[in-house]
N, C-alpha and C positions, 0 to 999 in steps of 0.2 A: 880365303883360299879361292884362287880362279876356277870355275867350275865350267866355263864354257867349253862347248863340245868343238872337235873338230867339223869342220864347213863337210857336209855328208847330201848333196844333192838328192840321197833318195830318199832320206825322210822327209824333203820337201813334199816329196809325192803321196810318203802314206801318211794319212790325214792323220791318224791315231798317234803318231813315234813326233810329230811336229814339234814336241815341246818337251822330246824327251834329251838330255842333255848325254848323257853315258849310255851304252846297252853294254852290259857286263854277263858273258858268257859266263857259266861253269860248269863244264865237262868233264866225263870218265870217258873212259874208251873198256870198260868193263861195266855190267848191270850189280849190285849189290855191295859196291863197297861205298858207299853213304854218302851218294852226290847231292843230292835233293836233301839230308839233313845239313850236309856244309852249306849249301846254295839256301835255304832258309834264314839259317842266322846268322851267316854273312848277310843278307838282306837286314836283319832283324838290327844287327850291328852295327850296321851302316844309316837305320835310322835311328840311331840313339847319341847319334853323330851330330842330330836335326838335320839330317838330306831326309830330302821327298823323296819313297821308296816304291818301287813296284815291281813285282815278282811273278814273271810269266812262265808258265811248267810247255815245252816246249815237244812231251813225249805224248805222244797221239796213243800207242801202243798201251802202255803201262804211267799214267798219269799220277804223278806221286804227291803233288800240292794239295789234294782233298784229304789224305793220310796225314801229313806234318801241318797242318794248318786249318783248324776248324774256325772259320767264320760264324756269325750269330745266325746270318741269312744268305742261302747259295742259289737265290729267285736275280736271275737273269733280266736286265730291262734293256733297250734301246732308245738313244735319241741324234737326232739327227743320221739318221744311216750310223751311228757305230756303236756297239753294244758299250753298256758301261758297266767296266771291270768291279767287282767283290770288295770286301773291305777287312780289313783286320790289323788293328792295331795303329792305325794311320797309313797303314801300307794297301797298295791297289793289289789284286788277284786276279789271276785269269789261267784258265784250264779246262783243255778238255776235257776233262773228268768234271767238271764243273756244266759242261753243256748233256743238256737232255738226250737220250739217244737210245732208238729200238721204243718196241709198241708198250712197255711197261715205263718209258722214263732213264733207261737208266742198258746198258747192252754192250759188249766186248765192238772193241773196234778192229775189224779184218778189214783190211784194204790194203790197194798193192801204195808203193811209194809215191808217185806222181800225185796220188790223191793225198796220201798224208803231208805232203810238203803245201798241197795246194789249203789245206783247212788249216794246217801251222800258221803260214802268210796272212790268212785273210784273219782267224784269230787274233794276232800279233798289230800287224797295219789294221785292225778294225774297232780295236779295243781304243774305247776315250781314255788312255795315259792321264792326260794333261799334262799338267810341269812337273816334270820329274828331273832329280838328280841323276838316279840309280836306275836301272831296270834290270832287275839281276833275271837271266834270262836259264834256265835249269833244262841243260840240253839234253835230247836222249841219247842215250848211251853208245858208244862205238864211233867208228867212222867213214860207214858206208853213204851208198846213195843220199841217206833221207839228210845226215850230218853235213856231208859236203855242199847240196845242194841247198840247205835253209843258210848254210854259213856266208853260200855266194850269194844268196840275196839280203843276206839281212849288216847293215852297215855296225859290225860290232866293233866296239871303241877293245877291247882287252877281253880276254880271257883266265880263268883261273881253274885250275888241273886240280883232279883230287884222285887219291889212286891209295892202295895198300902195300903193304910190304912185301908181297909175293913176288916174289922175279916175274911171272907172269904179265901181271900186272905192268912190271915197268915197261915189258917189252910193248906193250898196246899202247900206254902211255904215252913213250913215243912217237907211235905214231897218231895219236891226237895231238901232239904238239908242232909236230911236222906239215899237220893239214894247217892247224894256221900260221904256219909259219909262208907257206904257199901261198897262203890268202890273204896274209899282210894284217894277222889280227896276232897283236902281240900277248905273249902268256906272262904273267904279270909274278902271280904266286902257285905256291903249290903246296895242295893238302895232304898230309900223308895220314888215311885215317886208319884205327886201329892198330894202330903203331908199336902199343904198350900198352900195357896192366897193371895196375897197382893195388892190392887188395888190401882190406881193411887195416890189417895188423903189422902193415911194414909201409917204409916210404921210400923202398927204392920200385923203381922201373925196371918189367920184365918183359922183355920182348920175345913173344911167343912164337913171331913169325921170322926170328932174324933182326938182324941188325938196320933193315929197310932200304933204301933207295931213292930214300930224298936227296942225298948226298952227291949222291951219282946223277942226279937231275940239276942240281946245282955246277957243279963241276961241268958237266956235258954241253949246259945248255946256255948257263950263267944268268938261271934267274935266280935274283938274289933272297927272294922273298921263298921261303920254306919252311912250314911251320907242320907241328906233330900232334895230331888228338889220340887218346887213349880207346881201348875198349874197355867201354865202361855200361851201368846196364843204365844209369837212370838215364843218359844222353838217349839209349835207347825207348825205352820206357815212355819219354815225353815224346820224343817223334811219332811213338806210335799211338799218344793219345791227344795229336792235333794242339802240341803246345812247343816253341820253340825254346831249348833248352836258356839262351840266357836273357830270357824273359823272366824265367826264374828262380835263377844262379846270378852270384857274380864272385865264384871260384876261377880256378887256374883255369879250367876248360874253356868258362866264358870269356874270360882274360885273352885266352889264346884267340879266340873269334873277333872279342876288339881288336887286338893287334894284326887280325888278319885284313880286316877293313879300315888297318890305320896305311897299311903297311900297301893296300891295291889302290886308294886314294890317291897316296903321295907320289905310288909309281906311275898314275893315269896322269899324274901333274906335270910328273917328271919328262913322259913322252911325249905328251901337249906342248911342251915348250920346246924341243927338239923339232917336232912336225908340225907346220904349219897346218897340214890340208893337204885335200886329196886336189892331183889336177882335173881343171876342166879341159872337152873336149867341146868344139864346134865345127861345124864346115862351111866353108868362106869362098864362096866365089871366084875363080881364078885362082888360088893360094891353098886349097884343098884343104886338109882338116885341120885344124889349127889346138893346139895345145897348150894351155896357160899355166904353169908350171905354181907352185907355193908362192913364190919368193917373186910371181910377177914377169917373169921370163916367156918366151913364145917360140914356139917351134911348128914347122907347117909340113907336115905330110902329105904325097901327093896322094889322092883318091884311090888312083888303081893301083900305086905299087902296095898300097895295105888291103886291099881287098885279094891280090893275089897272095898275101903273106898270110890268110888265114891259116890260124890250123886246126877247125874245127873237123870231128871224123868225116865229113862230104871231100874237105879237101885234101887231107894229110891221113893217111894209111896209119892208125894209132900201132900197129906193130911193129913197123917195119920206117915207118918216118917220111914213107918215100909221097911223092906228091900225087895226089890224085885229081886235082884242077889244072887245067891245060892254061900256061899265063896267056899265052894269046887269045883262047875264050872273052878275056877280059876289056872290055869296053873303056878305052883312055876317056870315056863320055861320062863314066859311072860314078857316082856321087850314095852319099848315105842318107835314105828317105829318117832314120831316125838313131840318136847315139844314149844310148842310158848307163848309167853308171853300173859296178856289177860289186855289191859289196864295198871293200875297202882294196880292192886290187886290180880291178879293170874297170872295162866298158864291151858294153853288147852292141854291136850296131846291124842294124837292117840295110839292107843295100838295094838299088836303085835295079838291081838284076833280078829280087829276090829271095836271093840268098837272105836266110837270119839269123841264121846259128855260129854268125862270127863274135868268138869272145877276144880281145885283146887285153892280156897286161899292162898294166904301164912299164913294165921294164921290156918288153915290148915293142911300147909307141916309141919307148927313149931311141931304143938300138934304128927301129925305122928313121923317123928324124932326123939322125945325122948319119945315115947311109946314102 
């Protein structure tokens, strides 16, 4: 099975993610409906598969991988500048709950977002990975600031949605599917957990909360991958005593976990072979910034007609759309001192004025380019 990663310039850069082949999202946009237990043994599934796993807890706030996953030893080392990740099972770990913190060892984390995104990064890009298959990455919950912004920096290959039956629920769902749908990170599968009951003395299925809303995520969104876990206590039980449920099972529940890691495999394979790659960006002398397309193509943008196209809030009034940079300001001389990739859907670039907080889509550079 072809396991190579799409071409992602910025893990060239963080030294840790260099050999990591997938980063695999799995998000709620609600806290308590059992992301970090699906995001476990989907991990756990995925290396029984033989892929090289590792499982990054990505919630600075409320850290769930030291609860669902007890290690022999949680003693932190360093070597060559990048900390090296925990072990368990043949799988790598890494978590802030896992780092030392406060005058006893161990201390609630308050801090505003800027800093939480800034210890997530350096966490994430600083952990020795190594070669990995998988990096199932166990986001925090919602999709505010701290969501949006670890999603624009970090190159995720797919994502996988786990949510409850609640109406409530589906309507946040959404809009976690929506944010990467913006961000160009495709949602693969979707977990509906709690779904059903089945108690000892019967084998049909009771759905205490309704009929669910996987169906309607299916239908809406047309991801084909939709699978259903039970409320059950012992799945509960071992999450809460640091044991991944099918490490220990291999019932229907587990089944459903295999098939959830057979079923986001094949669809990472399946978008692989559709998408080439992200394009690059350079800038060219004479011919302004030049854009090299998947498939080998090349299109050249002139310098200042994309630096007056920003629409970062300095230049574009975010209420109202209207322009707040004057194009004549703009310097026909003005060039980009540096272009970095932003996730899986743009580029950031620093300009020759100053200005840094231009972010461009690729959809975009495309519409610029042939304007």
């Amino acid at each position: 099975m072809n396991q190579q990663a799409r071409r992602n310039p910025l893990k060239d850069q963080a030294g840790g993610l260099k050999q990591v082949k997938n980063l695999l999202a799995v998000s709620s946009c609600k806290g308590g409906v059992g992301k970090s237990t699906v995001a476990v043994n989907l991990a756990c599934s995925l290396a029984k598969r033989g892929l090289k796993v590792g499982i990054f807890d990505a919630d600075v706030y409320g850290p769930s991988l030291p609860t669902v996953v007890r290690p022999a030893s949680t003693d932190l080392f360093s070597r060559n500048d990048l900390i090296l990740p925990l072990e368990y099972e043949g799988m790598k770990l890494m978590s802030f709950g896992y780092v030392p913190t406060g005058a006893g060892g161990s201390g609630a984390a308050i801090m505003r977002g800027p800093m939480v995104t800034q210890i997530i990064n350096q966490l994430l890009t600083g952990t020795e990975w190594g070669a990995l298959d998988y990096l199932v990455i166990d986001m925090p919950p919602g999709t505010g600031d701290v969501q949006l912004t670890l999603t624009q920096l970090i190159p995720l290959t797919a994502a996988v949605i786990v949510t409850t039956p609640q109406e409530l629920s589906f309507v946040d769902v959404v809009k976690g599917i929506q944010m990467f749908q913006k961000l160009k990170v495709p949602t693969v599968s979707v977990v509906e957990n709690m779904a059903y009951f089945k108690c000892d003395e019967c084998s049909s299925k009771k759905y205490l909360f309704g009929p669910g809303v996987k169906q309607r995520l299916v239908d809406q969104f047309g991801i084909k991958n939709a699978f259903e876990l039970p409320l059950q206590q012992e799945l509960s039980r071992l999450s809460d005593a640091g044991r991944p449920y099918v490490l220990e099972h291999d019932d229907a529940i587990a089944q459903t976990f295999q098939q959830l890691a057979e079923a986001t495999v094949a669809e990472i394979d399946r978008l692989r072979e559709e998408s080439a790659g992200m394009p690059s960006t350079r800038f060219v002398i004479g011919r302004g910034v030049v854009i090299t397309w998947p498939d080998g193509s090349e299109q050249d943008i002139d310098a200042a007609t994309m630096r007056r196209a920003c629409r970062c809030a300095h230049c574009i009034e975010e209420t109202t759309g209207k322009q707040l940079l004057d194009p004549a300001s703009v310097s026909e001389d003005i060039y980009p001192n540096e272009i970095q990739p932003m996730g899986n859907y743009a580029v950031s670039v620093q300009w020759s004025d100053g200005h840094t907080t231009s972010i461009y889509p690729y959809d975009l550079l495309a519409d610029l380019a042939q304007s």
